[in-house]
C-alpha positions in Angstrom: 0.0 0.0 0.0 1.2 3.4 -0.9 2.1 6.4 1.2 -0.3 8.9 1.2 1.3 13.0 0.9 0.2 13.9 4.1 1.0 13.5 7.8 -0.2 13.1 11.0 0.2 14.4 14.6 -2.1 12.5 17.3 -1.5 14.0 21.1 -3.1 11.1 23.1 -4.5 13.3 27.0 -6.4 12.2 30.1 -8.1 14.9 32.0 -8.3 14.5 35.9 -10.6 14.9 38.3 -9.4 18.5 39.1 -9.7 19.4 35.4 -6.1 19.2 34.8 -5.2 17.3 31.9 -2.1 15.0 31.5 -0.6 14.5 27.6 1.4 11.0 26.7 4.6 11.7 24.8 6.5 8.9 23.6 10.1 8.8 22.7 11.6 7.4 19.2 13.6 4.5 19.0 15.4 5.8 16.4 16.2 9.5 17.4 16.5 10.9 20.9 13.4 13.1 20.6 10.1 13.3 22.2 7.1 13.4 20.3 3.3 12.7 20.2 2.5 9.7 17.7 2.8 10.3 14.2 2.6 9.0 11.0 1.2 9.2 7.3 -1.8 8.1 5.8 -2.2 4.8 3.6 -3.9 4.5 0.0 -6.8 6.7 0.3 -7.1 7.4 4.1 -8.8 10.1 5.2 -6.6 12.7 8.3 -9.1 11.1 10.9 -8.8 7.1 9.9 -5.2 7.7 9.7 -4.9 9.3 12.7 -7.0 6.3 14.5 -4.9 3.9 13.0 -1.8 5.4 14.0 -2.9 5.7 17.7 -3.9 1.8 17.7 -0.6 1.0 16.0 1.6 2.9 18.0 0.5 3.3 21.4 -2.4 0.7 21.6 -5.6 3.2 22.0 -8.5 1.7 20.5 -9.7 3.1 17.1 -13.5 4.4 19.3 -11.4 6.8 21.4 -12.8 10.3 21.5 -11.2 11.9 18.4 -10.7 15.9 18.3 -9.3 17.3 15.2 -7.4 20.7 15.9 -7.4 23.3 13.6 -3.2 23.5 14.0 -1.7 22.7 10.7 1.8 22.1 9.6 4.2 21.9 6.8 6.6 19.3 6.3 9.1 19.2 3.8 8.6 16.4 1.5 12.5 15.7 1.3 12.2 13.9 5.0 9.8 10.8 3.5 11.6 8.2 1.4 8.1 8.1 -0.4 8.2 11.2 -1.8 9.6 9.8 -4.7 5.9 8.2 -5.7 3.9 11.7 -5.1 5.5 13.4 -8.0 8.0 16.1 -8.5 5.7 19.2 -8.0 5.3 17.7 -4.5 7.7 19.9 -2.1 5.8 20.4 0.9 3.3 17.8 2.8 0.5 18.8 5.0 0.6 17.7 9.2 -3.0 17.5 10.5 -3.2 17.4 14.2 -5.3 15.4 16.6 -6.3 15.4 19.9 -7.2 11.8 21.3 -8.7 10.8 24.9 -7.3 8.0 26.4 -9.5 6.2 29.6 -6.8 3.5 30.3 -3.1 5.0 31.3 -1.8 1.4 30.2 -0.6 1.9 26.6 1.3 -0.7 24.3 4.1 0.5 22.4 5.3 -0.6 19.0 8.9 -0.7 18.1 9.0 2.9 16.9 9.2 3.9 20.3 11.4 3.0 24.0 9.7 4.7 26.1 6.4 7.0 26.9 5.2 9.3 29.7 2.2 11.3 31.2 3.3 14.3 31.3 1.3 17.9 32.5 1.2 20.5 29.8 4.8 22.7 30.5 6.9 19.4 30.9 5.2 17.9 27.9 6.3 21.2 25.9 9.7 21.5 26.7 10.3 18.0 25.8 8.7 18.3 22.2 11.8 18.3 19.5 9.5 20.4 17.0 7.6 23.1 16.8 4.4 21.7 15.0 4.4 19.6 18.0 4.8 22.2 20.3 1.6 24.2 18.5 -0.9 21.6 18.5 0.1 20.6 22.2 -0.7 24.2 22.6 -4.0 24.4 21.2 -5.2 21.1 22.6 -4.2 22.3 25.7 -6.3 25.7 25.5 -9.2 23.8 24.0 -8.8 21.4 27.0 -9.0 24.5 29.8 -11.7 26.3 27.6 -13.7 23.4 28.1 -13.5 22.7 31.4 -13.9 26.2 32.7 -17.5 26.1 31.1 
């Protein structure tokens, strides 16, 4: 199955009693960087099924979790995907659409593309984050999160 040209950012987050929310950051196997899980769609996924595939695959969190899509969108050079040699040679930039996801279980199941994860709160998670993309839709989840809870 094919690579599709875009990417995605899921931020898996527990809220507590207290209305303070926690955010699950995994660390990559291959690089020495903290990130939320991430991936790129398949054949003719939509942002969303990708997204709920990539949070299953990655970190275990069944594909009915509570799904919010965040408005923060990124741009990712194509250069940085050994695929980009099947979306063409116009193809230069790829789109990042980021997701919130609400985990009920702590327990998560890792795949090999990361060693380690942690529950983090919201300033710990964000100095961790190796890019900015990241640290934007960890943001606005997290302000979406508070807005929310203050009602």
């Amino acid at each position: 199955m094919s690579r599709a040209a875009f990417q995605v950012l899921v931020i898996p987050f527990q809220v507590d009693t207290n209305g303070e929310p926690r955010y699950l950051l995994l660390k990559r196997s291959d690089k020495n960087v903290w990130q939320g899980i991430a991936g790129g769609g398949e054949g003719d996924e939509e942002p969303e099924q990708t997204a709920r595939r990539e949070a299953l695959e990655e970190a275990g969190i069944p594909k009915d979790a509570c799904l919010m899509r965040l408005d923060s969108l990124a741009s990712i050079p194509a250069k940085h995907f050994a695929e980009r040699h099947l979306w063409g040679d116009d193809i230069f930039v790829i789109p990042e659409f980021s997701f919130g996801v609400e985990v009920q279980n702590k327990e998560v199941c890792l795949s090999g593309e990361h060693s380690t994860c942690e529950w983090l709160d919201y300033e710990t998670a964000r100095s961790r984050l190796a890019w900015d993309s990241n640290r934007t839709a960890l943001w606005e989840l997290h302000s979406r999160l508070l807005a929310r809870h203050a009602l």
